[in-house]
C-alpha positions in Angstrom: -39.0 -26.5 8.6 -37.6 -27.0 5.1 -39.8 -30.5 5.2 -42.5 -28.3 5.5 -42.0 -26.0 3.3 -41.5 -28.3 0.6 -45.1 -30.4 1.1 -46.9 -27.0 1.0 -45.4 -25.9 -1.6 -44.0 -28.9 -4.3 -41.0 -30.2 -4.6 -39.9 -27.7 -7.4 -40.5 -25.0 -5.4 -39.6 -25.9 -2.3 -36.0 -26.5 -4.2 -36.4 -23.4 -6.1 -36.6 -21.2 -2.4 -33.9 -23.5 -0.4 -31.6 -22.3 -3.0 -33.0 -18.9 -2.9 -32.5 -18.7 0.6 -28.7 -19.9 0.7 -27.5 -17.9 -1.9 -28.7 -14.8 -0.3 -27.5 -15.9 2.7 -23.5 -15.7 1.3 -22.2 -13.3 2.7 -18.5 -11.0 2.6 -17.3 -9.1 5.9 -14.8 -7.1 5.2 -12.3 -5.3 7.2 -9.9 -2.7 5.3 -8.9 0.7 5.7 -9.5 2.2 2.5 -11.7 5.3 3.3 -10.5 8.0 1.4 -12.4 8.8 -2.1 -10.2 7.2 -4.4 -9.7 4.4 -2.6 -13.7 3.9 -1.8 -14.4 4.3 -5.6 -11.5 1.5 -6.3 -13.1 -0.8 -3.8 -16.5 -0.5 -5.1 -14.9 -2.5 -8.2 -15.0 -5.6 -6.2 -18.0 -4.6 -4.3 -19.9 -4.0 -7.4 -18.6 -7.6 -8.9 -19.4 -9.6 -5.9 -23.0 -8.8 -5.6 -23.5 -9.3 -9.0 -22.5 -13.1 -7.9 -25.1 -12.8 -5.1 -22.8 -12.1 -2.6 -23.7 -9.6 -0.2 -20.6 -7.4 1.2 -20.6 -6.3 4.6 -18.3 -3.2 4.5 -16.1 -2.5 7.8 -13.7 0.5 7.0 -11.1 1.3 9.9 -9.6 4.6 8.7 -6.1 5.2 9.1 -4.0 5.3 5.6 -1.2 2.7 7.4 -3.6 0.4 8.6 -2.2 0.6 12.1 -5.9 1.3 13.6 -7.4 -1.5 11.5 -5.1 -4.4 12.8 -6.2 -3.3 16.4 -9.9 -3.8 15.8 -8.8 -7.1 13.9 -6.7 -8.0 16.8 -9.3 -8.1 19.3 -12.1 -9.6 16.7 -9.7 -12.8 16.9 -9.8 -12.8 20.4 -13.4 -12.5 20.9 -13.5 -15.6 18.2 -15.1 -13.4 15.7 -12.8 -12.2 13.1 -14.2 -11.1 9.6 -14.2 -13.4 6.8 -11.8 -10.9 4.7 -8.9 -8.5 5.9 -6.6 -6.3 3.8 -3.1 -6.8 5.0 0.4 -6.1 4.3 3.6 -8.0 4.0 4.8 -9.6 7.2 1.6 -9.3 8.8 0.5 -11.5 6.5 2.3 -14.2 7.5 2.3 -13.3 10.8 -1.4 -14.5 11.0 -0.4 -17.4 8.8 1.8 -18.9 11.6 -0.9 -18.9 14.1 -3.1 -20.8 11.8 -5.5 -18.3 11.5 -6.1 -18.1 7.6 -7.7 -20.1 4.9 -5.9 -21.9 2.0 -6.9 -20.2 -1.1 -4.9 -23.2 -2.3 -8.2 -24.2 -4.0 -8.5 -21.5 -6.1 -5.2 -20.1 -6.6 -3.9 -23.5 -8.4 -6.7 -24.0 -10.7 -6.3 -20.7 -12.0 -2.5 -20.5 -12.4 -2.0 -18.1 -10.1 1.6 -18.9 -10.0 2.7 -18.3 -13.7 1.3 -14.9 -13.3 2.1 -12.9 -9.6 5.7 -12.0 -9.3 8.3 -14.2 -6.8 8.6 -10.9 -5.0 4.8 -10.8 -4.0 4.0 -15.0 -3.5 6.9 -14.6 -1.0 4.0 -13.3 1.1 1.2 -14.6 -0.7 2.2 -18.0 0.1 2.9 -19.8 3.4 4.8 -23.0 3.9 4.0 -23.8 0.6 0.1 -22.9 0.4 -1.8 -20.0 -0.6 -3.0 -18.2 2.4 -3.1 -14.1 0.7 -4.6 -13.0 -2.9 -2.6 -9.8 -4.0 -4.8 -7.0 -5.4 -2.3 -5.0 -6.8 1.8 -3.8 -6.9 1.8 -0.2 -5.2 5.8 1.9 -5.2 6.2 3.9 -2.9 8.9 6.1 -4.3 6.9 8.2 -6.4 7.2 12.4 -6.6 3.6 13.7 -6.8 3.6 17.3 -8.5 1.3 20.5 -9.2 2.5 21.0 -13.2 1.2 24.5 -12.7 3.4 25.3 -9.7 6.3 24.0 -11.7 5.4 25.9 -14.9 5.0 28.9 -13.1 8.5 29.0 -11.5 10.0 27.3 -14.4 11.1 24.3 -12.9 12.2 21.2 -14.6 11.6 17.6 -13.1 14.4 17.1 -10.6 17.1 14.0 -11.3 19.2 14.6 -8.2 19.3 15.6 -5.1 20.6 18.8 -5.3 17.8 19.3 -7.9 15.2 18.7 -5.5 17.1 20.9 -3.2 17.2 24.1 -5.5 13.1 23.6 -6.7 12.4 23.4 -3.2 14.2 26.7 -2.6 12.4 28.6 -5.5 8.9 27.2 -3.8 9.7 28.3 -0.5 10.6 31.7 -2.0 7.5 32.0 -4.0 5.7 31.6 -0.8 4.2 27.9 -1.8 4.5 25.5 1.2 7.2 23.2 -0.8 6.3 20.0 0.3 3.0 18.4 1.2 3.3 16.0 4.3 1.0 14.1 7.0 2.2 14.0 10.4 2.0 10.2 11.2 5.0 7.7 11.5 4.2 5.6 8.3 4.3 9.1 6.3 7.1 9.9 7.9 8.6 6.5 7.3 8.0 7.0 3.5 9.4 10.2 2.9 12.7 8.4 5.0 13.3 5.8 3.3 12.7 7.9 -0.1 15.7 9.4 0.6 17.7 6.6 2.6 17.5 4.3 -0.8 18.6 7.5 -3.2 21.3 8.5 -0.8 22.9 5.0 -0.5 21.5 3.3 -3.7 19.6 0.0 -3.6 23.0 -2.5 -2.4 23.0 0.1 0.7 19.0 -0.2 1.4 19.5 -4.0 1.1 22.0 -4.1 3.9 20.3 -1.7 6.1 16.6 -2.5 6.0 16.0 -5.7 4.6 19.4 -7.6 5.8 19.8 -5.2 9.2 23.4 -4.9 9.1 24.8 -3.1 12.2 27.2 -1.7 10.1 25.0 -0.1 7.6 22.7 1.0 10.0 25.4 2.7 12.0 27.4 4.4 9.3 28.1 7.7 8.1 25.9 6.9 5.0 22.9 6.6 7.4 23.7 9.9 9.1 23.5 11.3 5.6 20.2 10.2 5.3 19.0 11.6 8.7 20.7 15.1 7.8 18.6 15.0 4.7 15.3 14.4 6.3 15.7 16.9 8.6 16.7 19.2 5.5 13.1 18.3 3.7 11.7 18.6 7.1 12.3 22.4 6.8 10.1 22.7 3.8 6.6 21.0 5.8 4.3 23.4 7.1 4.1 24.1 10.6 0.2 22.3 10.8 1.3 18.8 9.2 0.7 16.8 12.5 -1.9 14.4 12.4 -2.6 15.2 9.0 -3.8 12.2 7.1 -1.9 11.5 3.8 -4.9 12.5 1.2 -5.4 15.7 2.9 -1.2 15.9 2.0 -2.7 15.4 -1.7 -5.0 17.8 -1.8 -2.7 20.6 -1.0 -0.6 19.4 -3.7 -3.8 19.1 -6.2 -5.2 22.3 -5.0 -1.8 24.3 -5.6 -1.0 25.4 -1.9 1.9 22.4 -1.9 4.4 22.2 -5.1 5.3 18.0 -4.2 4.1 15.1 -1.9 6.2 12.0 -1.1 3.9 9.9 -1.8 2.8 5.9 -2.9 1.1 5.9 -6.2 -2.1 5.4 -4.6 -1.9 9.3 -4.3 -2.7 9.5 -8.0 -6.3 8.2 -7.0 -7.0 11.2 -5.4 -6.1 13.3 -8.4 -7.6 11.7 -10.9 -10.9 11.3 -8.3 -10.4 15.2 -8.6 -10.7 15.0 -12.1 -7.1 15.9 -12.8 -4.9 14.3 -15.5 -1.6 13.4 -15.6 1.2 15.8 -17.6 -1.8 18.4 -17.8 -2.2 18.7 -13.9 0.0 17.1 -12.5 3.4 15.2 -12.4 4.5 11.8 -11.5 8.0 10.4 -11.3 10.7 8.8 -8.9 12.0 10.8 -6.2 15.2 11.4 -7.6 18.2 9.3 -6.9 16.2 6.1 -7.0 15.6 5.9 -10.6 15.6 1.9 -11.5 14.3 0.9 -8.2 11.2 0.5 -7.0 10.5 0.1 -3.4 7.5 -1.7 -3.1 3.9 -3.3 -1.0 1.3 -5.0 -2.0 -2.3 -4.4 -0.6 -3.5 -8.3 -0.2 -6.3 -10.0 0.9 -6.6 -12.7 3.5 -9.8 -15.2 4.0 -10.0 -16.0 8.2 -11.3 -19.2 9.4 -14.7 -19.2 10.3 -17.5 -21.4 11.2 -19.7 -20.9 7.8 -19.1 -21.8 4.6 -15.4 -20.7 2.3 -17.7 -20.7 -0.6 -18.0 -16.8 -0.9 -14.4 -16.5 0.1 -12.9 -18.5 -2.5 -15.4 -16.4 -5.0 -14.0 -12.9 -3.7 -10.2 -14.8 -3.7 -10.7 -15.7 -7.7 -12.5 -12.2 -8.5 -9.7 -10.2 -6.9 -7.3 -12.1 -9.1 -9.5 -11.8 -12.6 -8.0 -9.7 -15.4 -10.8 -7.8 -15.5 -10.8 -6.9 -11.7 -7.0 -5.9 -11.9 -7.6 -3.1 -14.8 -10.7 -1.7 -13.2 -9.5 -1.7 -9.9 -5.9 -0.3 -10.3 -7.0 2.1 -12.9 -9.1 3.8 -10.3 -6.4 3.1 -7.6 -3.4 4.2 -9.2 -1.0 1.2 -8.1 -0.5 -1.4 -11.0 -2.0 -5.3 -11.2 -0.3 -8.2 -9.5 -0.5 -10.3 -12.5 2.4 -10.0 -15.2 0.0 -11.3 -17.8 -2.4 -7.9 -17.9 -2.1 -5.2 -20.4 -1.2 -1.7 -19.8 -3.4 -0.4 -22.7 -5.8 1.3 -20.4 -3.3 2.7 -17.9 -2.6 6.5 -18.4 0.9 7.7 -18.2 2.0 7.7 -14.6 0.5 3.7 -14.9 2.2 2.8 -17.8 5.6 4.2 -16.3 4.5 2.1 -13.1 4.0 -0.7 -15.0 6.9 -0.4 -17.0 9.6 1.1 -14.1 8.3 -2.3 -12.0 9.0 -5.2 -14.7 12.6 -3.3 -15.2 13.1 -2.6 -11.1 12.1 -6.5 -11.5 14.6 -7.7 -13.8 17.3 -5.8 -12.3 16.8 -7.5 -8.5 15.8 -4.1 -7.5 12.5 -4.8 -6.4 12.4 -3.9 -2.9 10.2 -4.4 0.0 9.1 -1.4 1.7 10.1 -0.8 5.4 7.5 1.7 5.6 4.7 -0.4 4.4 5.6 -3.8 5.4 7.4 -5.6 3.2 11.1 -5.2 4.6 10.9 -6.4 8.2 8.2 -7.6 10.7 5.9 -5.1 12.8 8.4 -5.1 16.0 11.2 -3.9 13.4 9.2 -1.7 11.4 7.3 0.2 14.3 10.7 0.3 16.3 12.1 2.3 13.4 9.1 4.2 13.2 9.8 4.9 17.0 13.2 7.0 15.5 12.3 8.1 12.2 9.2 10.0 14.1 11.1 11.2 16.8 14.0 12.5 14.6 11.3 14.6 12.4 10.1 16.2 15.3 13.3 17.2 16.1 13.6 15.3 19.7 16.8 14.0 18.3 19.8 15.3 16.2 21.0 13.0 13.0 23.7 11.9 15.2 21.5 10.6 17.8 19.1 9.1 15.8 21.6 7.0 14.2 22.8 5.3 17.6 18.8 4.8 18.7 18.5 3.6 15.0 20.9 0.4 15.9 19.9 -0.2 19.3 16.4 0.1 18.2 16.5 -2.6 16.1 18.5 -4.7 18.4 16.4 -4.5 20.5 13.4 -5.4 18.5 15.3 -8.7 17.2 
């Protein structure tokens, strides 16, 4: 055919539409489950980018803030031997798909740009696999972020709460006023967040070390742990009574609109207030859920390439886009998490990014960088969901602190 072509029409020509042809032929299918309106706006960065390269994208959004929906629908496109060329994933799913030899090396790329001088130990633990690049990070999202309605504060007088106690008492003074306190989804990963919020303030980071990321029996059995599960179910008081099911930027709207004083929340909440055209210290407030001050708990949304029968050519073109300076601003200005490279510049950050930016190189130094449980980054899936199992059931009071405390441990046995 191309033969053909190219004696009716002239060499030149013929040349000139071949390579027509197989540039718009490149292609990006891509599976990810960011479908609310901040997040859409912040992935339409890299949409935006790659088809100025020629490269169409093929969106497939899975919604579900966790994810949990989307790695079922990639699950079975693997086992139909038709996965998408692209996937956002987390933490030890990551390298979960790496050990079945799933993924492509982005070795390629990520080694010609220097992606190693620039993306933190912490994240290449899961950007890398047996010594290749298999994952390109997008960004550094905490989780242990306060999100607050200034106006609800100013109104009661409230200050930003340090401690515990603190939280305890501007709670109160919402409840009173008649403001639903805290703004929270009914689904395990929210639930997960909000619990491991206050496991790492109640025991400080050496104590969320031992019990998530190391497992100790001991740690996950204590008195200290019971703590925490009396304190949820404390905070649990404050949640409306229609918070099941509810999807996590819902949660932020009732905190932007002023019928919620606070969500516990990842910083990719601030997306939705700024997409609301809200500004931080006019509107709202951002800081750490107090107690945990000097640690950040962290994930890292990532991309992987999966192996397919065409060409890596496009892949290894959205791998070294996601990782450009110039992506990282645009995108995690719009998302509200902060860039994966060390070497970016914060100058176009607002507040609540610059105080990301500058709580993460500190949490960092410190060795209190933490992986989040909640999000992936402390244990594997079997771990993670089978404390999800008890953290959920817990909030929905099926079982008292002490009780959850004893499933807590054999849970995770069990899931070993």
């Amino acid at each position: 055919m191309a033969f053909r072509i190219a004696k009716t029409l002239g060499g030149a020509a013929a040349i000139a539409l071949m390579a027509s042809s197989a540039f718009a032929a490149e292609k990006i299918e891509v599976l990810h489950w960011w479908t609310s309106g901040g997040e859409a706006k912040a992935l339409n960065v890299l949409k935006q980018m790659l088809e100025k390269q020629g490269i169409t994208w093929e969106d497939m959004p899975v919604a579900g803030g966790g994810g949990e929906q989307a790695m079922t629908v990639l699950r079975a496109r693997v086992t139909a031997g038709n996965p998408p060329t692209a996937v956002q994933l987390l933490g030890f799913d990551i390298t979960d798909w790496a050990k079945q030899g799933q993924l492509t090396s982005l070795d390629e790329v990520a080694n010609k740009e220097g992606w190693g001088k620039v993306i933190p130990a912490a994240l290449q633990n899961f950007s890398k696999y047996d010594g290749h690049w298999i994952a390109a990070p997008v960004n550094v999202h905490s989780t242990n972020w306060v999100w607050a309605n200034k106006a609800v504060f100013d109104k009661l007088g409230l200050k930003q709460p340090e401690t515990w106690d603190d939280l305890i008492a501007a709670l109160d003074k919402m409840k009173a006023a008649g403001i639903t306190p805290i703004a929270q989804g009914g689904q395990p990963w929210q639930e997960a967040t909000l619990w491991e919020a206050v496991l790492l303030s109640t025991g400080g980071p050496d104590f969320y070390k031992k019990a998530m990321i190391d497992l100790d029996k001991d740690a996950l059995g204590s008195d200290t742990m019971k703590t925490v599960f009396d304190r949820v179910a404390k905070l649990r008081t404050y949640v409306d009574d229609n918070f099941s099911g509810r999807d996590w930027n819902l949660a932020t709207a009732m905190v932007i609109e002023g019928k919620a004083g606070v969500q516990f929340m990842g910083d990719w909440a601030k997306g939705e207030f700024l997409g609301a055209g809200k500004k931080p210290g006019d509107d709202f407030m951002c800081f750490r859920f107090p107690g945990t001050q000097g640690t950040v708990t962290f994930n890292a949304d990532q991309f992987v390439m999966f192996k397919g029968k065409g060409s890596t050519a496009p892949q290894m073109t959205l791998a070294s886009d996601i990782e450009s300076p110039e992506f990282q601003v645009a995108f995690n200005t719009v998302k509200g998490s902060v860039p994966a490279r060390t070497d970016v510049s914060g100058e176009k950050f607002d507040a609540c990014g610059q105080k990301g930016i500058k709580d993460l190189a500190e949490a960092a130094a410190s060795n209190h960088l933490l992986g989040s449980m909640a999000h992936g980054y402390a244990q594997p899936a079997s771990i993670k969901n089978a404390m999800y199992d008890v953290i959920t059931a817990h909030f929905n009071g099926e079982y008292d602190s002490a009780t959850a405390v004893k499933e807590l441990v054999s849970a995770v046995e069990d899931a070993k």
